[in-house]
Structures are given as structure tokens and as C-alpha cells.
Biopython code that builds the backbone (N, CA, C, O; Angstrom):
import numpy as np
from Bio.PDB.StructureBuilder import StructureBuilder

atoms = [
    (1, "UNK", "N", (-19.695, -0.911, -19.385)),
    (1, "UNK", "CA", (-20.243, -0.037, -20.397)),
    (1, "UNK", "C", (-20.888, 1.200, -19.773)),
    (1, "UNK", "O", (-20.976, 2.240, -20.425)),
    (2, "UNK", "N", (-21.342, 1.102, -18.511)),
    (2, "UNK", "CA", (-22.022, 2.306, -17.518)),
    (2, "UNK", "C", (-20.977, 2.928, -17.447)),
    (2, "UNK", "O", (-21.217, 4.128, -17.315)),
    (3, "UNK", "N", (-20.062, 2.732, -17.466)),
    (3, "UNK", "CA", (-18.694, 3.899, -16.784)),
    (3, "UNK", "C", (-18.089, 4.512, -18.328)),
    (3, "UNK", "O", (-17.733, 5.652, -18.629)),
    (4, "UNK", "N", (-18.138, 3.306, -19.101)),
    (4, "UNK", "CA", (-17.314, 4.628, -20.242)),
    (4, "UNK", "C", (-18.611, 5.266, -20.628)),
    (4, "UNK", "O", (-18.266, 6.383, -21.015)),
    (5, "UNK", "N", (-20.306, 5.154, -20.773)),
    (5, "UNK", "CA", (-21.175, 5.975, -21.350)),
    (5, "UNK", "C", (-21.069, 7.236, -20.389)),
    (5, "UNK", "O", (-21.236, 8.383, -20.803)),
    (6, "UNK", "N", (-20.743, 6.886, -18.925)),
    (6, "UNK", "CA", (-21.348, 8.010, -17.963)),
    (6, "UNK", "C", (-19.778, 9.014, -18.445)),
    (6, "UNK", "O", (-19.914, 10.235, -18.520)),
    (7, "UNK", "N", (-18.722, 8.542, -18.665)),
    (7, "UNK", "CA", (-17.146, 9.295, -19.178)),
    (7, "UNK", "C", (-17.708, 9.982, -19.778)),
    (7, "UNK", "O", (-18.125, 10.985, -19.198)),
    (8, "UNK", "N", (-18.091, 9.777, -21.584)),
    (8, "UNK", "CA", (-18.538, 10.364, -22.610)),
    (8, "UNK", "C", (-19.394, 11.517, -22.449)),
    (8, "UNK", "O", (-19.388, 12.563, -23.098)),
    (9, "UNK", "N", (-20.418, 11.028, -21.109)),
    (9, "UNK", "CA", (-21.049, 12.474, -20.970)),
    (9, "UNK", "C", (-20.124, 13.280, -20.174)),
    (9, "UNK", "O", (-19.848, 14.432, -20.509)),
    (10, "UNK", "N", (-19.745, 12.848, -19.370)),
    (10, "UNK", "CA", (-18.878, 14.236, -18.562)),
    (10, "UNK", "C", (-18.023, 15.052, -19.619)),
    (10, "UNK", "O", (-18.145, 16.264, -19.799)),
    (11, "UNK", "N", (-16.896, 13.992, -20.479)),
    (11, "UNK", "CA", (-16.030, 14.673, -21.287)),
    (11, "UNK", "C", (-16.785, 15.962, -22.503)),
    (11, "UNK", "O", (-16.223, 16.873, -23.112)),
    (12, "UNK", "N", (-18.384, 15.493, -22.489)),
    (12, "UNK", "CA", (-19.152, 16.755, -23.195)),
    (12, "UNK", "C", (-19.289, 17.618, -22.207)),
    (12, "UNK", "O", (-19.077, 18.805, -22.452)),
    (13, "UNK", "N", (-19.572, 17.315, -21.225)),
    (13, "UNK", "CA", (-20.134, 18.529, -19.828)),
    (13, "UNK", "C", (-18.648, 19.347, -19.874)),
    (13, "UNK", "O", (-18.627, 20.572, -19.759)),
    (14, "UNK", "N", (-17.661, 18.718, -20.016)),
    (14, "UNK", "CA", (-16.251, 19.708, -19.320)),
    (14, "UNK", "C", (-15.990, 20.539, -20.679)),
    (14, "UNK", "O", (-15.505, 21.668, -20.756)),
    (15, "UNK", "N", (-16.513, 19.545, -21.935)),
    (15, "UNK", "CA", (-15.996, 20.431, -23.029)),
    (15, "UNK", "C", (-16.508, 22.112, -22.789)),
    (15, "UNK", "O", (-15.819, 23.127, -22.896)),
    (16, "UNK", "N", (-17.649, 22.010, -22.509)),
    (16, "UNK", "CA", (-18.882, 23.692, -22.294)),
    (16, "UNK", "C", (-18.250, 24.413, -21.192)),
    (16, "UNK", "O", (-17.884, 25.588, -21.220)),
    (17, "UNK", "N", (-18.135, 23.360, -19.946)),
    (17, "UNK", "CA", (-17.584, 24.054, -18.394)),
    (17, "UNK", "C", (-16.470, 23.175, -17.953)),
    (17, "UNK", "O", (-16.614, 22.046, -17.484)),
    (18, "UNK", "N", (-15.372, 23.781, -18.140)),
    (18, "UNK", "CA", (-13.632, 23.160, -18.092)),
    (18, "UNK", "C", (-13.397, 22.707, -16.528)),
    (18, "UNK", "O", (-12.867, 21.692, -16.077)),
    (19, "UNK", "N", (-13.966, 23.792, -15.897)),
    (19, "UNK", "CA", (-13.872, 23.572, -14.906)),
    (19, "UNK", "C", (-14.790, 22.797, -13.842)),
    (19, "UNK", "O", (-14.675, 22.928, -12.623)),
    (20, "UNK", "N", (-15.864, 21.842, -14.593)),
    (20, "UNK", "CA", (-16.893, 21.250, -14.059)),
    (20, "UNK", "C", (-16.437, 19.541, -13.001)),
    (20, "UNK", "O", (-15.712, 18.585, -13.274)),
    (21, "UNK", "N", (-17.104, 19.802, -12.062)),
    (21, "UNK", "CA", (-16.933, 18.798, -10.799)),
    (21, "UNK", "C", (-16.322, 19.020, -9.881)),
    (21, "UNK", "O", (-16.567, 20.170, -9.516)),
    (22, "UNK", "N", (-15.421, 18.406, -9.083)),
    (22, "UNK", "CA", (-14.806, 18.496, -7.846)),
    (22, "UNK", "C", (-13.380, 19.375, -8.261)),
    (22, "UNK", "O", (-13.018, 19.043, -9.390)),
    (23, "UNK", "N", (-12.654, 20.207, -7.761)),
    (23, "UNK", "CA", (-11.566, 20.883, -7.877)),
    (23, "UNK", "C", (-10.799, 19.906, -6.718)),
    (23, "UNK", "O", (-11.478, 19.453, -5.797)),
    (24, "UNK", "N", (-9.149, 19.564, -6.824)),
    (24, "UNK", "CA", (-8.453, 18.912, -5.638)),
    (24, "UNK", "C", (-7.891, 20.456, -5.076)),
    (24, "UNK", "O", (-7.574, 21.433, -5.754)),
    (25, "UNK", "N", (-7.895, 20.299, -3.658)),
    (25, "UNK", "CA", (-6.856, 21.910, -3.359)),
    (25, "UNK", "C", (-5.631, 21.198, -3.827)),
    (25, "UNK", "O", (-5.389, 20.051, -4.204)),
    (26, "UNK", "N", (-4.995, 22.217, -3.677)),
    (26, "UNK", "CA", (-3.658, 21.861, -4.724)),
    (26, "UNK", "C", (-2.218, 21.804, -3.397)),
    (26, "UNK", "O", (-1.007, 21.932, -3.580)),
    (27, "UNK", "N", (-2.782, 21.629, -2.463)),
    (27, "UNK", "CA", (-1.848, 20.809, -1.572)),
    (27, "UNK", "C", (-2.376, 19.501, -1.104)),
    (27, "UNK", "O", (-2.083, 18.997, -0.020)),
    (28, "UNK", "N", (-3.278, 18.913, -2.106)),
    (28, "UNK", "CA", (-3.751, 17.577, -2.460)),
    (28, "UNK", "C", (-3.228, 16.557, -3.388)),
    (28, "UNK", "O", (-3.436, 15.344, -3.368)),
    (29, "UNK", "N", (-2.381, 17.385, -4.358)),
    (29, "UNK", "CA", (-2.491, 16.808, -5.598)),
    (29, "UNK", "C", (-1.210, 15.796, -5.427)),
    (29, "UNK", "O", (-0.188, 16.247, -4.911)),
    (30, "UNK", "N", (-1.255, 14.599, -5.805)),
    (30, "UNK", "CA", (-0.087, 13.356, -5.403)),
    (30, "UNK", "C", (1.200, 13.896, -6.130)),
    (30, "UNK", "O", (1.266, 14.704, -7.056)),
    (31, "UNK", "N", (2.286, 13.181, -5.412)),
    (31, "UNK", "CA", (3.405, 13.927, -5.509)),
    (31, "UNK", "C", (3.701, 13.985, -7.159)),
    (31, "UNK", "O", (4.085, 14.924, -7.856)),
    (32, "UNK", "N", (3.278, 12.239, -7.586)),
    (32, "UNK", "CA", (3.542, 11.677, -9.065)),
    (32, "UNK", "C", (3.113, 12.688, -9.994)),
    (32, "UNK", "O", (3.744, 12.631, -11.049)),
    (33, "UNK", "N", (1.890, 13.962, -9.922)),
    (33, "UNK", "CA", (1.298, 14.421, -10.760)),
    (33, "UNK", "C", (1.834, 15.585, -10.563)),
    (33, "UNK", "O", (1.503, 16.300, -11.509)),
    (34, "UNK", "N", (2.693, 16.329, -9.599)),
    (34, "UNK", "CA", (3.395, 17.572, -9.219)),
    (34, "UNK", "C", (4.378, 17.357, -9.597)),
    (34, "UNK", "O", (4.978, 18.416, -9.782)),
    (35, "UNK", "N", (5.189, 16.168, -9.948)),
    (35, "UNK", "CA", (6.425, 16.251, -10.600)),
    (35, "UNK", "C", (6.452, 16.330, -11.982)),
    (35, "UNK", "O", (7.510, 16.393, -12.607)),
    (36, "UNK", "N", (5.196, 16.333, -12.578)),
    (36, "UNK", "CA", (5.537, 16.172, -14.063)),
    (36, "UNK", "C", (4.843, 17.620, -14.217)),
    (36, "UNK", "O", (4.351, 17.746, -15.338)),
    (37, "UNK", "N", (4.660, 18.842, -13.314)),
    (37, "UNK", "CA", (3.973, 20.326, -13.706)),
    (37, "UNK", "C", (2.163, 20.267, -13.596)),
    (37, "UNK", "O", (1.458, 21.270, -13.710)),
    (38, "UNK", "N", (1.714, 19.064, -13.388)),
    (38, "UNK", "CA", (0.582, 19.185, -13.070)),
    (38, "UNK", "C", (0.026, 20.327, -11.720)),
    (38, "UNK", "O", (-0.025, 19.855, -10.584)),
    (39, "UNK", "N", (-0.263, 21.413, -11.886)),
    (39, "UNK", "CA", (-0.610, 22.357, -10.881)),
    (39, "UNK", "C", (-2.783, 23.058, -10.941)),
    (39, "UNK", "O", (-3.296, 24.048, -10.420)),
    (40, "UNK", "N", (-3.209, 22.283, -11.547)),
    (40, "UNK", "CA", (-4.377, 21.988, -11.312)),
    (40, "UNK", "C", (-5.224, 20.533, -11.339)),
    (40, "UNK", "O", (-4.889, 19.761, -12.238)),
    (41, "UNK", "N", (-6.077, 20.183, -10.615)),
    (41, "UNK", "CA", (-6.753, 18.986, -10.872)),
    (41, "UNK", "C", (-7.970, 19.057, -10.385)),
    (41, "UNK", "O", (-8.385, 19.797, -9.493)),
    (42, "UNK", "N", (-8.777, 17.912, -11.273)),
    (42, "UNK", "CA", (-10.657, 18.096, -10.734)),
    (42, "UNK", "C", (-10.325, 16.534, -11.006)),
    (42, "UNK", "O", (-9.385, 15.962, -11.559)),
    (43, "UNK", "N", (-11.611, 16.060, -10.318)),
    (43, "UNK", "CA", (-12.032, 14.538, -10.081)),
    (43, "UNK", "C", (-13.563, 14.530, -10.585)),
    (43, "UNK", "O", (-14.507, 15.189, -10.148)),
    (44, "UNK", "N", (-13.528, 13.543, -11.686)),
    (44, "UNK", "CA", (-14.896, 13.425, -11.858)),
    (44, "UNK", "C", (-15.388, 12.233, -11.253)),
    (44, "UNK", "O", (-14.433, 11.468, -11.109)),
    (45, "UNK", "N", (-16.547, 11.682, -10.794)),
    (45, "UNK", "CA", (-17.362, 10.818, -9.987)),
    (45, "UNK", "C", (-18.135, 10.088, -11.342)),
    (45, "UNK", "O", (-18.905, 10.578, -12.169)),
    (46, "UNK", "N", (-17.654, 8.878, -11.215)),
    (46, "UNK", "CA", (-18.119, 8.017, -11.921)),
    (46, "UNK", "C", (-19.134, 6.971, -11.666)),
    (46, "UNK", "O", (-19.491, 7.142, -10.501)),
    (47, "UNK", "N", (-19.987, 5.641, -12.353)),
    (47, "UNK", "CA", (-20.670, 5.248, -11.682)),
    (47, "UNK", "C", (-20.065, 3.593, -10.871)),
    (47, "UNK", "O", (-19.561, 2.644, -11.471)),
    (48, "UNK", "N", (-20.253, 3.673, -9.839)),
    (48, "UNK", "CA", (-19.546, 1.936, -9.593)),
    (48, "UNK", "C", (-18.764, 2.439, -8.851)),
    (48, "UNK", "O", (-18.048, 1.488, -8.536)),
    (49, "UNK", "N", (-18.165, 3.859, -8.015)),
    (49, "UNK", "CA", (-17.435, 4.597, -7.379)),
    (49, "UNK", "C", (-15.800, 4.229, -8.226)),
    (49, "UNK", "O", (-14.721, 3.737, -7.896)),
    (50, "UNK", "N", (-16.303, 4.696, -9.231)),
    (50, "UNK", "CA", (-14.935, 5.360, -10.026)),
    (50, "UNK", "C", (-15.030, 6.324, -9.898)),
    (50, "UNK", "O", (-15.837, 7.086, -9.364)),
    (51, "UNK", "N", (-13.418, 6.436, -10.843)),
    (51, "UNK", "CA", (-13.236, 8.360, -10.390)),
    (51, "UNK", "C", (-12.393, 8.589, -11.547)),
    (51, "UNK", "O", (-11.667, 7.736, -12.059)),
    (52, "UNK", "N", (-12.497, 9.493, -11.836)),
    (52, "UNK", "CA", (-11.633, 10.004, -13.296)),
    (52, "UNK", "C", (-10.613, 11.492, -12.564)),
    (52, "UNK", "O", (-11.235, 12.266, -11.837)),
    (53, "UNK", "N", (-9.637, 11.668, -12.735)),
    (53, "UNK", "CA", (-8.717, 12.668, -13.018)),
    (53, "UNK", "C", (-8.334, 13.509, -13.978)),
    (53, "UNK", "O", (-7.451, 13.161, -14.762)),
    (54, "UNK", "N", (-8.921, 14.714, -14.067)),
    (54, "UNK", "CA", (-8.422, 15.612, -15.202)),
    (54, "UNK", "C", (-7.443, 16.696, -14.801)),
    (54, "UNK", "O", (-7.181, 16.913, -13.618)),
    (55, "UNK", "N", (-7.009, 17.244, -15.615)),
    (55, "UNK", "CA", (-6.428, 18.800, -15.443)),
    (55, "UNK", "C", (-6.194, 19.548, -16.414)),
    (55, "UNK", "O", (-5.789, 19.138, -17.502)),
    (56, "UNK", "N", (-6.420, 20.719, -16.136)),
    (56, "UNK", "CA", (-6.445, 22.175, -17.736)),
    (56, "UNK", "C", (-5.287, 22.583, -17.825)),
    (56, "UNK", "O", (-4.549, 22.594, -16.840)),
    (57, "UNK", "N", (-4.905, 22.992, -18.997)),
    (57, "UNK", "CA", (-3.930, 23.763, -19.117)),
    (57, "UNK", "C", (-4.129, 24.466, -20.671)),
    (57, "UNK", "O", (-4.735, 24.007, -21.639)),
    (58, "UNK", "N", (-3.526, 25.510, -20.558)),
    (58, "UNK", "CA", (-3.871, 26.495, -21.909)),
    (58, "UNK", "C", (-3.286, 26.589, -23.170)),
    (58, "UNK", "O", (-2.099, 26.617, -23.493)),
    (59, "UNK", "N", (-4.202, 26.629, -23.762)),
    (59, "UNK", "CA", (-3.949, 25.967, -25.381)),
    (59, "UNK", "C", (-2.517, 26.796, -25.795)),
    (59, "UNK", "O", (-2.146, 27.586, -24.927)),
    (60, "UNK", "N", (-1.544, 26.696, -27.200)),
    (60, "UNK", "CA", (-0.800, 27.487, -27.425)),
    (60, "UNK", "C", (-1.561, 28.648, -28.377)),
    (60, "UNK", "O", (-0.900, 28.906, -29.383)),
    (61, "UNK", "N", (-2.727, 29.342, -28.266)),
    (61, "UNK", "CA", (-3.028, 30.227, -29.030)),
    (61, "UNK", "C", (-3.294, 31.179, -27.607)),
    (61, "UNK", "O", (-3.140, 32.391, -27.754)),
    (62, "UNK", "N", (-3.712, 30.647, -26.157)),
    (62, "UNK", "CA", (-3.632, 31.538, -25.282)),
    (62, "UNK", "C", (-5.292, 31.706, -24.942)),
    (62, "UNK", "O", (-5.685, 31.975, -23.807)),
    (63, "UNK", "N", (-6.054, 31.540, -25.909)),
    (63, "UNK", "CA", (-7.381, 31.259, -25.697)),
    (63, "UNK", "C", (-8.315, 29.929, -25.385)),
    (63, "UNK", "O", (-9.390, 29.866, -24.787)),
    (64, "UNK", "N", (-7.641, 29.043, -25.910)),
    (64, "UNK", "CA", (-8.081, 27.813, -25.369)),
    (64, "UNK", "C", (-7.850, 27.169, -24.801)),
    (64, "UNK", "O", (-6.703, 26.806, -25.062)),
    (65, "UNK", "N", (-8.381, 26.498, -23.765)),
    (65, "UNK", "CA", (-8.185, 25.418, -22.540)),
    (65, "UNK", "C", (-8.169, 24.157, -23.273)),
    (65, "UNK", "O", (-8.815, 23.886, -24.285)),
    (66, "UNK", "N", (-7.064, 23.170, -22.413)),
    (66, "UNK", "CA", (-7.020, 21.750, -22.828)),
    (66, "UNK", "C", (-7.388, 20.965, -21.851)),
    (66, "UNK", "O", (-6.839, 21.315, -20.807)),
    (67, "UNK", "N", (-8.270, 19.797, -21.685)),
    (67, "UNK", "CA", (-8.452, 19.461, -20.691)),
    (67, "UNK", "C", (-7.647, 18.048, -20.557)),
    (67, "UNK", "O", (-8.235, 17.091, -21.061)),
    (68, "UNK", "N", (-6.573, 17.821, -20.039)),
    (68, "UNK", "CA", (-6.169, 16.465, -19.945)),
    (68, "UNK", "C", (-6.692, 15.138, -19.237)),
    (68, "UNK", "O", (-6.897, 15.580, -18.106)),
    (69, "UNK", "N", (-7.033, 13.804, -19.190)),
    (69, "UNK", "CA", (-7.818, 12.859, -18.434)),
    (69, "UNK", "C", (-6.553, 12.753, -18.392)),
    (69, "UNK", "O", (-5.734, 12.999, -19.277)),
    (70, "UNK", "N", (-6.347, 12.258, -16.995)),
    (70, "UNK", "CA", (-4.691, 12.006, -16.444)),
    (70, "UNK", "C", (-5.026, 10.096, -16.031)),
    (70, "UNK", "O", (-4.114, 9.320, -16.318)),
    (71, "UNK", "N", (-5.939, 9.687, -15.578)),
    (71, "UNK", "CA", (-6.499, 8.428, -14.882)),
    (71, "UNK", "C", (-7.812, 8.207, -14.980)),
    (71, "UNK", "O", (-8.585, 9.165, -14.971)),
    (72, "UNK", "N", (-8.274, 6.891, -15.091)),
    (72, "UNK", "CA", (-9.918, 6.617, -14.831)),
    (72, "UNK", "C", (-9.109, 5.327, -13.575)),
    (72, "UNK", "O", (-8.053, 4.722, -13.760)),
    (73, "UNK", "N", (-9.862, 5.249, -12.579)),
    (73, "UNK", "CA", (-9.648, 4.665, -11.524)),
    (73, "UNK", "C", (-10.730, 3.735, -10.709)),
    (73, "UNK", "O", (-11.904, 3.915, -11.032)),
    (74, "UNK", "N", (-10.458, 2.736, -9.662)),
    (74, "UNK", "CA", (-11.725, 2.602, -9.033)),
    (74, "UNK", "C", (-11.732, 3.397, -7.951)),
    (74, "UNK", "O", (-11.081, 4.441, -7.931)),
    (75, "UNK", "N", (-12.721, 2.849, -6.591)),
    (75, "UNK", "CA", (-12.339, 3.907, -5.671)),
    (75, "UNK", "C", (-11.311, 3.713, -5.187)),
    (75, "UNK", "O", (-10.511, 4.638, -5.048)),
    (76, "UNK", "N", (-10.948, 2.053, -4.663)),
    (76, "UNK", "CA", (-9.527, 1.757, -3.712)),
    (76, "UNK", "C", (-8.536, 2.180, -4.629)),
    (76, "UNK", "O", (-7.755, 2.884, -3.990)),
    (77, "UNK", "N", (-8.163, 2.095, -5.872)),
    (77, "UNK", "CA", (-7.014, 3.232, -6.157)),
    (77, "UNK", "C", (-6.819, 4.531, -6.312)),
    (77, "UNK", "O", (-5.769, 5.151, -6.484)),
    (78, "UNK", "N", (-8.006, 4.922, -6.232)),
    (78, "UNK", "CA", (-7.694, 6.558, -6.042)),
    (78, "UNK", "C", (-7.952, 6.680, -4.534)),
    (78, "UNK", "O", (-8.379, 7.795, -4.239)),
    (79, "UNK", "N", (-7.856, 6.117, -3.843)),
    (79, "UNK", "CA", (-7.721, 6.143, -2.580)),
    (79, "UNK", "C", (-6.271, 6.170, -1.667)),
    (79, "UNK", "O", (-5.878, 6.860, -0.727)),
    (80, "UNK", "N", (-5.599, 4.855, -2.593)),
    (80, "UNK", "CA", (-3.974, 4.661, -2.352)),
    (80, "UNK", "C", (-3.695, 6.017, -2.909)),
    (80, "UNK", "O", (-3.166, 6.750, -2.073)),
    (81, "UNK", "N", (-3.940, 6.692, -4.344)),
    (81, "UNK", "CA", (-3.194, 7.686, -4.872)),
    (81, "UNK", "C", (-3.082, 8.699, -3.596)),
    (81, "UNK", "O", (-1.990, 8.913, -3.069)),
    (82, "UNK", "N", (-4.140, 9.234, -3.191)),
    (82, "UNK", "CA", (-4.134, 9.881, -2.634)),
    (82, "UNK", "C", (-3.793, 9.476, -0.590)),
    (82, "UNK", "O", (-4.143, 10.161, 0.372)),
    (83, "UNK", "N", (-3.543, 9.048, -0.593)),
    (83, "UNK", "CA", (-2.916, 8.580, 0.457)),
    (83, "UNK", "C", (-3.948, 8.068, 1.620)),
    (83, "UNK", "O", (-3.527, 7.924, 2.767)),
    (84, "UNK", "N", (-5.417, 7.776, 1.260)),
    (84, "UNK", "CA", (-6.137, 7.910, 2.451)),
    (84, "UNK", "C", (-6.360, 6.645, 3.154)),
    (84, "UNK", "O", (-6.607, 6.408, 4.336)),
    (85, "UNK", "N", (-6.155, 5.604, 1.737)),
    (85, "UNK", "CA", (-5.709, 4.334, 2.589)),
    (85, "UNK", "C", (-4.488, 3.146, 1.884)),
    (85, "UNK", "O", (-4.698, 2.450, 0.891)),
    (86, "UNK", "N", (-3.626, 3.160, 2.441)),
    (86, "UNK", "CA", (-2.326, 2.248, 1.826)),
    (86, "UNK", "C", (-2.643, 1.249, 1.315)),
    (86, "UNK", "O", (-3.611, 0.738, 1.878)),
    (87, "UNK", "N", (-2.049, 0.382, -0.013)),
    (87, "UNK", "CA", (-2.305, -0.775, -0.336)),
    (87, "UNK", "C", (-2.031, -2.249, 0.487)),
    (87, "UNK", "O", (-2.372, -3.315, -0.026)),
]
sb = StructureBuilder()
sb.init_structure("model")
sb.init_model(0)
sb.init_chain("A")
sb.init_seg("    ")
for serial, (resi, resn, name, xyz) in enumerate(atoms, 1):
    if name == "N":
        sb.init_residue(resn, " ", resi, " ")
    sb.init_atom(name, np.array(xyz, "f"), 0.0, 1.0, " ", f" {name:<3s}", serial, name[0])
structure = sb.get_structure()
């Protein structure tokens, strides 16, 4: 219940600032999420060392940002995602 209350607040924090938390450089981003056009991503820090995955992309009116949650994770799988330690 700590991890989806601490979600709920971030998903208000990103609603105000889209771009709020960690940015991935974008010769980070796993191959799985570059093949489907994903070309931005942020990681939010959860409590219990989760990690959430988002990424923006722009509304069809051209003014608004969408923020997609792509994953909520623990740490050892966003760890495999990202290659830093194999399963």
C-alpha cells in the first residue's frame, strides 16, 4: 500500500512537472522500449527500492504532454532491464 500511495503522489507531481525525477540518457533506454518509438524516459524512485518507468509524448492538439507509466518494477528487475545485472 506504501508503493501505490507513494505512485499516486508522484503521478500528481508529474501531472504539474512532466518532466519530474530522473531522466535515462537515451543511449540507456532498453532495446524492448526503442523498438516500439519510445525515445524519452524518466524513472521514478519508489519506496521498498521500486522504480516506476515513464515517458512523454505530445498530445494530438500539439499542446499537451502525455505522460505514459510504461512499468512499476522492483529493484532486481529494473536492474535485469537495464542490463546491470543478468537474471
Amino acid at each position: 500500500m506504501v508503493i501505490l500511495t507513494s505512485f499516486e503522489r508522484k503521478i500528481a507531481i508529474i501531472k504539474q512537472s512532466p518532466g519530474y525525477e530522473h531522466s535515462i540518457s537515451k543511449d540507456r533506454i532498453p532495446r524492448r522500449y526503442k523498438g516500439v518509438g519510445i525515445k524519452n524516459l524518466y524513472r521514478i524512485e519508489l519506496p521498498e527500492y521500486w522504480r516506476s518507468l515513464y515517458t512523454l509524448q505530445q498530445g494530438n492538439s500539439g499542446v499537451e504532454v502525455i505522460a505514459f507509466v510504461l512499468t512499476i518494477c522492483t529493484h532486481a528487475e529494473y536492474d535485469v532491464l537495464f542490463s546491470y545485472h543478468k537474471k
